[in-house]
N, C-alpha and C positions, 0 to 999 in steps of 0.2 A: 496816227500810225500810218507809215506811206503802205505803196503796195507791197515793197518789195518782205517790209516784216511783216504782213498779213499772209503773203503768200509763206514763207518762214513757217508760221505758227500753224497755219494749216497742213504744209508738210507734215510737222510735227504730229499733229495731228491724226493724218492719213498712217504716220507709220504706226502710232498707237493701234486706230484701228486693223490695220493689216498681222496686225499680228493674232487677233480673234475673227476668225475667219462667220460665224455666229452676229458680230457687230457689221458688219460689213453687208451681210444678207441684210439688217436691219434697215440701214443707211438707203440701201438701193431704192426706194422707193422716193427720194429726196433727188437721185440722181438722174431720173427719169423725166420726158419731157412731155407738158401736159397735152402737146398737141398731138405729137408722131407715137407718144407711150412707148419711146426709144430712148435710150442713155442720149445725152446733152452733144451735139453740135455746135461747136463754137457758140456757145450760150452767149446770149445779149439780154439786161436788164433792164424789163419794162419800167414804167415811169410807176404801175402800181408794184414795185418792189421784188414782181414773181418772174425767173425763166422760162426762154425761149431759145429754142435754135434759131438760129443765122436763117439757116433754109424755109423752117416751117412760117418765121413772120414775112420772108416775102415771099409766101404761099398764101398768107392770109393775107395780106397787100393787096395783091394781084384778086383774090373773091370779090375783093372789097372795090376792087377797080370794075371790075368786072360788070358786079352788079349793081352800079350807079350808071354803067354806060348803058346795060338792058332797060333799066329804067325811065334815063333820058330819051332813049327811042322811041319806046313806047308813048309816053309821051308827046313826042314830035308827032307822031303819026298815030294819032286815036283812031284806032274800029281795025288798022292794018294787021296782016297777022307779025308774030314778034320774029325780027331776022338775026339770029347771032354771028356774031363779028367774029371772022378769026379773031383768037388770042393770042396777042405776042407772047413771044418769051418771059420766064421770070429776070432772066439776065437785061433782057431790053428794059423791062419797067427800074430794075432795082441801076442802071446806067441813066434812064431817064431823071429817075430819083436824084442819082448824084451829080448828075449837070445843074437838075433845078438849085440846088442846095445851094450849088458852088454859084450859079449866077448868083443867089439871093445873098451870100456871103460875100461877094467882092462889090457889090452895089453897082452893076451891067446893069441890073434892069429896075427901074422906078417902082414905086409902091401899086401905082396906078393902072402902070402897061397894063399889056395884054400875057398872059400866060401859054406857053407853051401848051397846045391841044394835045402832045404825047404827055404829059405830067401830069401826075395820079393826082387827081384834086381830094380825093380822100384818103386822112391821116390820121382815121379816127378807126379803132379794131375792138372784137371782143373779145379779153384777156382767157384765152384757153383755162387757167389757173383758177381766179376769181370770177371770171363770166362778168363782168363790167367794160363798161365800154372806156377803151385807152386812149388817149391822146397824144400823138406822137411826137407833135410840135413841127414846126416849119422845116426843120432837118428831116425830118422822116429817119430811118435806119439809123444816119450817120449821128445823128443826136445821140442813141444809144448805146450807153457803155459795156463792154466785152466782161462780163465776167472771166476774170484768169482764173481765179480762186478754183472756182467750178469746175471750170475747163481742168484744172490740175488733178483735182479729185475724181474727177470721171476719167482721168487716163489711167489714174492706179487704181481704179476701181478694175479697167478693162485689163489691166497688168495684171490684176491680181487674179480674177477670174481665168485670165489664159492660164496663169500655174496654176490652179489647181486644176484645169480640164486636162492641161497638156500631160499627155506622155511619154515619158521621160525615158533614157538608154541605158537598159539595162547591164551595160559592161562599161560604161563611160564610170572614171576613179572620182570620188567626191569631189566639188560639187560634179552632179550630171547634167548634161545637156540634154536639151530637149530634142526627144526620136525625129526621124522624118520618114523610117519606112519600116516596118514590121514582117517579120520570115515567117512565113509558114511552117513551115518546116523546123524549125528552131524555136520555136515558139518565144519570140523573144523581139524587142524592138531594139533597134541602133538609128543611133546617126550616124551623120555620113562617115565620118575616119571609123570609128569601129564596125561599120559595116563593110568597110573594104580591107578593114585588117583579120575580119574574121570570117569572108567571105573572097577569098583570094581566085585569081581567074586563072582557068586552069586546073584548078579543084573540082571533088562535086560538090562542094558546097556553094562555087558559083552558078549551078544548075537549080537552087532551093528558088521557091518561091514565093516572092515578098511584095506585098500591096502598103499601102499607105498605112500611117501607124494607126492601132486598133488595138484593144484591149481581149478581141474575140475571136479569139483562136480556135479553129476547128480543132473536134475533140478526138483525144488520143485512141487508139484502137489497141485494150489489150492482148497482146500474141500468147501463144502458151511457149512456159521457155522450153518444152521439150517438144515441141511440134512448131519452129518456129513459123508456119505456114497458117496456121490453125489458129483463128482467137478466140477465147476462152469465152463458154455459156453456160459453164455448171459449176457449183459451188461442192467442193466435197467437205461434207461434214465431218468426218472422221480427223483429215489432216488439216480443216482448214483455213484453204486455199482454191482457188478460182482454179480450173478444169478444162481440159476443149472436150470431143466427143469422142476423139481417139483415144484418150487416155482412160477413158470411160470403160471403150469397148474392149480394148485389148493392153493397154496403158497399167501403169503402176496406182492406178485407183481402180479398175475391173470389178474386185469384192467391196470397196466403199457403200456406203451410201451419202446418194449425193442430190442435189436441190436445183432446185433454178435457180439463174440469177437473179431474176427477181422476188422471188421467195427471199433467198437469201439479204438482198436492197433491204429488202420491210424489215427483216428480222433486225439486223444488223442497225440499220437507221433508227428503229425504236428503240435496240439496246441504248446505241449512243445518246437518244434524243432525253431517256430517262438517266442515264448517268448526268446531259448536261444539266436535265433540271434539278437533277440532286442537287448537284453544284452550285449551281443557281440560289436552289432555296437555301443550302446552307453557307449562302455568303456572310451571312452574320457573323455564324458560329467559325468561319474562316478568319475573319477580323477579328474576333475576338483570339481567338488562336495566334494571330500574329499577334497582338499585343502584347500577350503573352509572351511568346515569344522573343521580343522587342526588352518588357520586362527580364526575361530568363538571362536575355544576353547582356544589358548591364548590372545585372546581377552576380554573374559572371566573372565580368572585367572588374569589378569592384571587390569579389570576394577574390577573386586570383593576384589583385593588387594586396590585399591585407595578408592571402596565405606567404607572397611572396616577404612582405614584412614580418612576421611571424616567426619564418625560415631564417632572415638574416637577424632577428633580433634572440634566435637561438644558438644562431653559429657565432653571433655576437658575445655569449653569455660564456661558451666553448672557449672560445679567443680569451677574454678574461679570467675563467681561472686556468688555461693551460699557463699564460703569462704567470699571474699566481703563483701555480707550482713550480715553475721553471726560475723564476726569484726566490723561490725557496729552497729548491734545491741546489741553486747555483751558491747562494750564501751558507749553505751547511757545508758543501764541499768547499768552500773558502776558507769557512771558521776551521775545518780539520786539517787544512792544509798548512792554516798559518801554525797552529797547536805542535804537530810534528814536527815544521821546521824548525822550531824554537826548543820541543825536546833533543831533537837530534844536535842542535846546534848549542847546546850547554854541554851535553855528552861529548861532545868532539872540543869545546874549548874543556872540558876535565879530564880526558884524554893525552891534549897537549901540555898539560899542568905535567904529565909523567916524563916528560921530555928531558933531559940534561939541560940545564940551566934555566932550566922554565917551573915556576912555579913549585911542588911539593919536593922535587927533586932537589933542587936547588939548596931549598929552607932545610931539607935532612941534612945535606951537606955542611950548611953552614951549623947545624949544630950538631955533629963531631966534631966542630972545633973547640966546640967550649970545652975548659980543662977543671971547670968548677964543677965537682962532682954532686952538689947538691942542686944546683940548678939544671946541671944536664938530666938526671933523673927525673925532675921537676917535668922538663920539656920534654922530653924523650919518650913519657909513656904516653902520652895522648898524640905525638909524632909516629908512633910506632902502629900504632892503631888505623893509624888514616894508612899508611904504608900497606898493614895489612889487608885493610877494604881495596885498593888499588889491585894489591896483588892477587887476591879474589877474583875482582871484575877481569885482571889481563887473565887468567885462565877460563873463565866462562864470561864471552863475549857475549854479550846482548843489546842490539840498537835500541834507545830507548821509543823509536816509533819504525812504523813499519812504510816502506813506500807506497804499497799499491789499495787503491783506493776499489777491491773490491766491492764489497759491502756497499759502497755507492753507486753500484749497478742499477740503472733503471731499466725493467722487465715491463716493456708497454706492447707486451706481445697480445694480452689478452685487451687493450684496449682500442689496439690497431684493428683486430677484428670486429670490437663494437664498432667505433668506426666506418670500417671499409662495410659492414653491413646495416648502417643506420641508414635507415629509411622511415618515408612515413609510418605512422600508429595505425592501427584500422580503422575503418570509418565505423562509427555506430552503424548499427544496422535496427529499422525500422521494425520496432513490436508488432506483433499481431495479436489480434483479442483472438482468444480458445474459444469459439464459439459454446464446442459440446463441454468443454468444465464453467461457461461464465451459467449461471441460471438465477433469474431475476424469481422472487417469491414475497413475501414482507418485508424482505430485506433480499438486496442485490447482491449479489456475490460475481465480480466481474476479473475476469482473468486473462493474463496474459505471455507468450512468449519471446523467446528471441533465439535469431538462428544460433548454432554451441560453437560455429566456426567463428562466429564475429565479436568485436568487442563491448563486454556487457555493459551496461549502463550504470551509473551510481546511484539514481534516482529517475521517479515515472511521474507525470503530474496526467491525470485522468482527466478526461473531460467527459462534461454530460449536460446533456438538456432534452427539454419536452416536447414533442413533434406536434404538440397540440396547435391548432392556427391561434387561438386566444392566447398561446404565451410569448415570449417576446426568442431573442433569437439569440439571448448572449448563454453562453455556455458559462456552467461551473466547472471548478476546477479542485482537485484535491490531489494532493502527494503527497508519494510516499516511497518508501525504498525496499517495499516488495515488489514482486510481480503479480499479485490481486490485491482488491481493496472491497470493504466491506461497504453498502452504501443504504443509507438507512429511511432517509427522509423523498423517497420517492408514491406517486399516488395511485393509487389501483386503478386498474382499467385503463394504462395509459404507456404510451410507445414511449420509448426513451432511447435517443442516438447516444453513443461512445466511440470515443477514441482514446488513444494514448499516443504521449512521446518520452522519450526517457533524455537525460543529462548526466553526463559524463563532463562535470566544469564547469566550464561554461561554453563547452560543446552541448549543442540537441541536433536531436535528430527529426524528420519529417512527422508529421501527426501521419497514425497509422490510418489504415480503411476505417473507413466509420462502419458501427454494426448496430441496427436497432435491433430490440428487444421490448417485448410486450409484457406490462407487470400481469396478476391473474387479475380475473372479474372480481373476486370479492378475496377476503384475508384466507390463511392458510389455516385448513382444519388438521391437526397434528392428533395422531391415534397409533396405534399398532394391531396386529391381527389377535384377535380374540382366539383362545386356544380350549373355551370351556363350549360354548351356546355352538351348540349345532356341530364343532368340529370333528372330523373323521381320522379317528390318525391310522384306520387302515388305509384309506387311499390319500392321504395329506400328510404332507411332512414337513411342520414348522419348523424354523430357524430358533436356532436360542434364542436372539434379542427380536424374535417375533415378528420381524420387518421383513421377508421371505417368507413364501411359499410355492412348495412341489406338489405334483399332481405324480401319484406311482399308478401305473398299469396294472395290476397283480393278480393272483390268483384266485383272489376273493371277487375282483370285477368279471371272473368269469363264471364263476360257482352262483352266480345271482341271476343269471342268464341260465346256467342250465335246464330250467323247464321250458325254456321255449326255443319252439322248433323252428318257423317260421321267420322271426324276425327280434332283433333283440332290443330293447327299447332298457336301456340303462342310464341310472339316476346319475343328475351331476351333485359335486362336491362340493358345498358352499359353507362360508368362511366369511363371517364378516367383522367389523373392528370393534375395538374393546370401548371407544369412547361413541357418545351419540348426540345428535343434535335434535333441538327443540325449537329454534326460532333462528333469525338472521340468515344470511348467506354465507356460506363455506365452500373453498375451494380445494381439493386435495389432488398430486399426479402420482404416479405411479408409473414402470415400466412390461413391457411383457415378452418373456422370449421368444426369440422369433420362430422358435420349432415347437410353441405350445400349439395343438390341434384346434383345442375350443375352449377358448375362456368368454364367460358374461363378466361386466362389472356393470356396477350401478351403485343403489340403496335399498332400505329394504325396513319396513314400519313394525315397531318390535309388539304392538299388537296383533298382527297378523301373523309377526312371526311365531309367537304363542302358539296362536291356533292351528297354523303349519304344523308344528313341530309337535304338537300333541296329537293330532288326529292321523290313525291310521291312515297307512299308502302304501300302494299295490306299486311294487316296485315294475311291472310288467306291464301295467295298464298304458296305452297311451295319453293318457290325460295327465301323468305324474309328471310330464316336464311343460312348461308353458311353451315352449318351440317342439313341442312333440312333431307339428306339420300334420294333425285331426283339424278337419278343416270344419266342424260342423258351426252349426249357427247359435248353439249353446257355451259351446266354449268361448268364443270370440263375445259374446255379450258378457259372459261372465268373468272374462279374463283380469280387469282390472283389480273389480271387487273381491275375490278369491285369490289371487297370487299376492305373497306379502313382499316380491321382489320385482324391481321395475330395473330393468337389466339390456344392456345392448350388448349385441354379438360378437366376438373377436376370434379369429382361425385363421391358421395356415400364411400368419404373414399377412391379412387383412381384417380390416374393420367395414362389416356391414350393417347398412342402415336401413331399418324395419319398412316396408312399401308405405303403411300409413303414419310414417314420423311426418315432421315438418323440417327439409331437412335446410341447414344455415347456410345462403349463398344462389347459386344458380345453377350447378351442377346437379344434373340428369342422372349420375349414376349411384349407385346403389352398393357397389363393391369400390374400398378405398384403400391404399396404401398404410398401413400401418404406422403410423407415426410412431417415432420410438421413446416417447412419453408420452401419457397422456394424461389427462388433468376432467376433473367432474367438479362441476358447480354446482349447486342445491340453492336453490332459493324455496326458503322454507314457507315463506310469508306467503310469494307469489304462488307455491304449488310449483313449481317446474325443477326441471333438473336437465344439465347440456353437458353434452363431451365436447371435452376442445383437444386439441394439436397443444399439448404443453410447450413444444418448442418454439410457436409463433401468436400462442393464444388464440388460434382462431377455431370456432367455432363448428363441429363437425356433425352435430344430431340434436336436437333439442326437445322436450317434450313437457307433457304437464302429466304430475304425478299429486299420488293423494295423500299429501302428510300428515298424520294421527299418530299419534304420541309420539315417540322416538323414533327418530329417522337415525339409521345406522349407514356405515359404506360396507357395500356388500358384494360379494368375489363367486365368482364358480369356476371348477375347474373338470375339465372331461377328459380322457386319452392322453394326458401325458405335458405335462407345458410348469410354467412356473412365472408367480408376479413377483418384483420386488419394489416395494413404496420407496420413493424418494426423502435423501435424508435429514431435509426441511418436514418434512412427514410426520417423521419416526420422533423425531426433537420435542422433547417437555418446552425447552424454553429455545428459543429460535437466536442462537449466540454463535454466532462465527466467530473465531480465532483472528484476527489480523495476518498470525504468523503463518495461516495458510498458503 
């Protein structure tokens, strides 16, 4: 390979590199020269394979020269002190060099002579690179071959470092030239034609003032635009915008309030500095966004390519049966056309049969001539006959077909409006699950609607799966061509996500919002309200099918109070269910109006209840109700064991929870929003019993109660309110309709 395809390939090379500005910083360290730790001068290649500038080895020449002659001297003159010799020039030694070379090259001087006293008897260096000692050979310098390679590389290295340092003119039209003098005042660099075309003399703009190019511009000073005089040091809050002091004091911000500038820096600088780290951190969730998007949009062109096929493979179907009818109608108006002209045209040649000398006329003629009286006869009466059908038809003329081809009217009035208003179908419109009609229990009951303006679907395929981490993530699927479906094989205690899409074809529409939903703690205890054990029906007022109850105010809750003066202490109304439990867990919800004053719900042990109900009670005394608020230290000890009902409190649009419950979660408060179902679990085994939020399952009171023999669900009602059990509840056998 000569030089000149080495130096080729290295271009090549260089321009790869210059293109990654990153490879280039790397390189530089290659390009440097071990002596001066400067980019490469006319580089020369030592005999041990490493570079050198031109300059620095005869710098190192000349040491080398140097201090062989210090040591000769000394030498010479032992105990003398040491005298330094001026130093020549590097130009005198590196001309000495090249005189010795060239005698030693043209054979001037014998092996043996004597040597020039100016010529550097040493040609021996230590390679800056490797730090060994070099030999340069009898040529010295000129032996030494010039690296070009090098040389080429280090000039684009220096090319390419000047564009990126250099700065460039900002009014100069693609490519720009490189600035040479930068305005002040303009904030802005040129070189030299667009500094004299945009800096005309005679202007003031040739009074601006402009130093050498520079990237560092004295900073601007903002003015106030209504006080052009005045630069602005307050920030007004109200409109803003930055302020001077006049504006302040007497200015159209006087009643503002307003900040300093540098108040306003921080404020402002943190806003931004937290919006850019938003950004920042949600560079992900951005990418993933476009992807999406990226997605969306050939999603897009691909569905807009098939609607547009669609559209012409419908205008397509149009065009063939318009063709269709239009060959059919055209061939029925042909078949009646040809029909008529054939009746009219027998009619008109029977016509001309009545003619003189033509045809019937003619034949009558010829026989009045016969004289044979029995053949004329003969001929005569069936001659006479057609004569008379002739003279018939010439007094009531009738063409045997008609010309006008009414009745072949085509009326495309009502189709020109289909037509001219055919336009797209409406797009399905995305179902939404009913939250408040879906309600999950032994069995799910999940419901769904669609807006009434849009077009309804034929069919719905349901999705569902289990939020559990141990189950896997594929969704089931079931449909159907209601809008609810009944769903049966789901596990207690366990979240279940839904959705729905509906099909119209082999059109769908988007899966709708997903909505979880909590099955209960344990299976559904189904009862109704007891109407014998304990019921009051002056102040309770059961529903027929038992599944309701009212709380009345009445006359008689006040006649029970009439002996006392002081303070009225009246009994509550309790009402428990007809069915009762004995082991396992059961879960039942119920609802409660939201303008009952005081209802308890709970349970309640039907041997206690016995004893309640049989032993007299002083309707007056504070001790008759367990929340009487007697705060003494007998009742509180005795309260479990003596009340046969373990009950939490519910009024006025909230559910409170007793100081010494234990209550489920992390919440401090005591007064809760009334959930508008609610749901009691009994765990009979364990002794406990919990209110939950029927709408979400979660857990709102929890406590330990004492089960002995029959545990009932148990209701109280005070001042007016009403419960109504849910109608998974009320159900013997728990069977939803499909056709719901």
């Amino acid at each position: 390979m000569n030089g000149s395809d080495e130096i080729h390939q290295f271009g090549f090379i260089m321009d790869t590199i210059q293109k990654s500005q990153g490879a280039i910083k790397n390189i530089e360290r290659e390009l440097v020269c071990p002596s001066c730790k400067e980019l490469y001068t006319h580089p020369l290649i030592l005999p041990c394979q490493h570079n050198i500038c031109h300059k620095c080895l005869k710098e190192l020449l000349y040491l080398s020269l140097e201090d062989s002659t210090d040591v000769s001297s000394e030498a010479s003159t032992p105990g003398s002190p040491r005298i330094r010799l001026t130093s020549p020039s590097v130009e005198r030694i590196d001309r000495l060099v090249r005189s010795a070379s060239q005698r030693n090259s043209l054979g001037r001087r014998s092996i043996g002579s004597k040597r020039n006293s100016l010529t550097p008897k040493i040609t021996t260096i230590a390679c800056p690179g490797c730090l060994h000692d070099v030999d340069l050979g009898e040529r010295g310098i000129n032996g030494l071959f010039r690296n070009v390679t090098l040389e080429t590389i280090v000039e684009r290295y220096r090319q390419a470092a000047r564009a990126a340092t250099a700065i460039m003119c900002d009014y100069c039209k693609p490519p720009a030239q490189e600035s040479t003098k930068s305005c002040m005042d303009c904030n802005a660099s040129f070189c030299n034609e667009c500094f004299k075309i945009n800096h005309p003399w005679g202007t003031i703009k040739a009074q601006h003032e402009y130093v050498g190019p520079t990237n560092q511009f004295r900073p601007k000073v903002l003015m106030c635009p209504e006080h052009e005089m005045e630069k602005v040091n307050m920030y007004c809050e109200i409109c803003r915008r930055p302020v001077c002091h006049l504006c302040k004091l007497g200015g159209a911000h006087a009643n503002h309030r307003v900040t300093t500038m540098s108040t306003a820096y921080k404020t402002l600088k943190e806003k931004l500095t937290k919006g850019i780290s938003y950004l920042i951190s949600k560079e992900s969730q951005v990418k993933d966004q476009i992807s999406e998007l990226e997605t969306l949009i050939k999603q897009t062109e691909s569905n807009g390519e098939t609607a547009k096929e669609d559209a012409t493979y419908n205008f397509e179907k149009l065009y063939n049966i318009l063709e269709e009818r239009k060959s059919f109608v055209m061939r029925s108006i042909e078949n009646s056309k040809t029909l008529r002209l054939e009746k009219l045209k027998n009619q008109m040649e029977e016509y001309q049969g009545l003619l003189e000398n033509n045809g019937l006329v003619g034949y009558a003629q010829e026989v009045l001539k016969e004289t044979d009286h029995s053949c004329f006869v003969q001929i005569a009466k069936q001659l006479h006959i057609r004569i008379q059908r002739a003279s018939e038809s010439l007094t009531s003329f009738r063409p045997a077909a008609q010309p006008g081809f009414d009745e072949y009217f085509l009326d495309v009035a009502k189709e020109e409006d289909l037509l001219s208003e055919m336009a797209f179908s409406k797009a399905l419109a995305v179902p939404e699950i009913n939250t408040e009609q879906s309600k999950i229990y032994n069995k799910a009951r999940i419901c769904w609607n669609e807006p009434s303006d849009s077009l309804s679907a034929d069919s719905y395929v349901l999705e569902y799966r289990r939020l559990d981490k141990n189950e896997d993530l594929l969704w089931n699927e079931i449909e159907t061509t209601n809008t609810s479906k009944i769903l049966t094989d789901l596990d207690l205690n366990s979240q279940y996500c839904f959705r729905v899409k509906g099909y119209r074809g082999s059109t769908s529409t988007p899966l709708s919002k997903e909505v979880i939903l909590h099955t209960p703690p344990a299976p559904v205890f189904n009862f109704l309200f007891d109407d014998k054990c304990g019921y009051n029906k002056e102040h309770l007022m059961l529903h027929a099918q038992r599944d309701t109850v009212e709380s009345m105010a009445g006359i008689s809750l006040l006649l029970g109070a009439e002996r006392v003066q002081v303070g009225c202490y009246t009994c509550l109304d309790y009402i428990i269910g007809d069915t009762g439990i004995t082991k396992g867990r059961h879960f039942w919800a119920f609802s409660i109006e939201s303008h009952s004053y005081l209802v308890k719900v709970g349970v309640a042990s039907d041997i206690k209840l016995q004893e309640w109900l049989y032993n007299p009670r002083d309707i007056s005394s504070p001790r008759y109700d367990q929340d009487s608020g007697h705060d003494s230290g007998s009742e509180d000890t005795s309260y479990d064991s003596s009340q046969p009902f373990t009950l939490a409190t519910i009024g006025m649009n909230k559910f409170f929870i007793p100081k010494s419950s234990h209550v489920a979660g992390a919440t401090a408060d005591r007064v809760l929003p009334l959930p508008t179902r609610i749901g009691i679990c009994l765990d009979y085994d364990e002794g406990k019993v919990g209110f939950y939020d029927a709408n979400n399952m979660k857990c709102l009171y929890e406590r330990d109660v004492d089960c002995i023999g029959t545990m009932y669900p148990a209701f109280a009602l005070l001042g007016g309110g009403a419960i109504h059990l849910e109608e998974v509840i009320t159900a013997n056998h728990l069977d939803y309709s499909n056709e719901i």
